[in-house]
N, C-alpha and C positions, 0 to 999 in steps of 0.2 A: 788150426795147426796143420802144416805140412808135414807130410813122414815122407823123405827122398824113397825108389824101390821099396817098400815093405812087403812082406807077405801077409795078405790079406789077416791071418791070427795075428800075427805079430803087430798089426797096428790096433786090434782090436785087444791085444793087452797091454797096451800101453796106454791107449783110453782108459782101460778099464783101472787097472795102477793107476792114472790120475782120480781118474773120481773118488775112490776109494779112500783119497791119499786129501783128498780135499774136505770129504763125508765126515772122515774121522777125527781131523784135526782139532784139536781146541779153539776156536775163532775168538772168546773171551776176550783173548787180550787187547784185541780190536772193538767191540763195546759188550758190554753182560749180556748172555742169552743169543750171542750172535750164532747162528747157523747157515755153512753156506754148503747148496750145490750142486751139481752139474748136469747137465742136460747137451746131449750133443748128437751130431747125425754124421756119422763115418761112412765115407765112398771111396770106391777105391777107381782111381783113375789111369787109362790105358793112354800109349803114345797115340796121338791124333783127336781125341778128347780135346773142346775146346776149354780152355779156364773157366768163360764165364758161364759154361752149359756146368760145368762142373759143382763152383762155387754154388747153382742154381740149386743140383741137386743134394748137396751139403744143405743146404738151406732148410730145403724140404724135409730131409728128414730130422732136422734139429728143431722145426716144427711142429713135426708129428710126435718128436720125445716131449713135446711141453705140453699136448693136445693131450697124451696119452697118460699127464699127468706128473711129469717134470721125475727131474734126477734121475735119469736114463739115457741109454744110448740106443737111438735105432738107425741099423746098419742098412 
């Protein structure tokens, strides 16, 4: 996910609103006992920042939330 300008909190409660919003849901109606959710790595990116250096470190830390043992965000 992209967030145009954000301030650094302000993307990090919006992650955090998702997850929460995913955590809590009822997933049932989609098969019995179903549980889903989320793990992700928030960066925050300056003008001249390349994409793919970016996306790289996005990566890394949506890595380290799964390493660290999933449904988490590391910033």
């Amino acid at each position: 996910m992209l967030l145009a300008e954000p301030q650094a909190g302000a993307a990090l409660a919006v992650i955090e609103r998702l997850h929460q919003r995913i955590q809590s849901h009822d997933w049932s109606c989609c098969a019995p006992g179903l549980a889903i959710t989320l793990s992700a790595g928030l960066v925050m990116v300056t003008p001249g920042d390349a994409f793919e250096e970016a996306i790289a470190r996005a990566d890394a830390k949506l890595y380290g939330a799964k390493r660290a043992g999933r449904n988490r965000i590391e910033v």
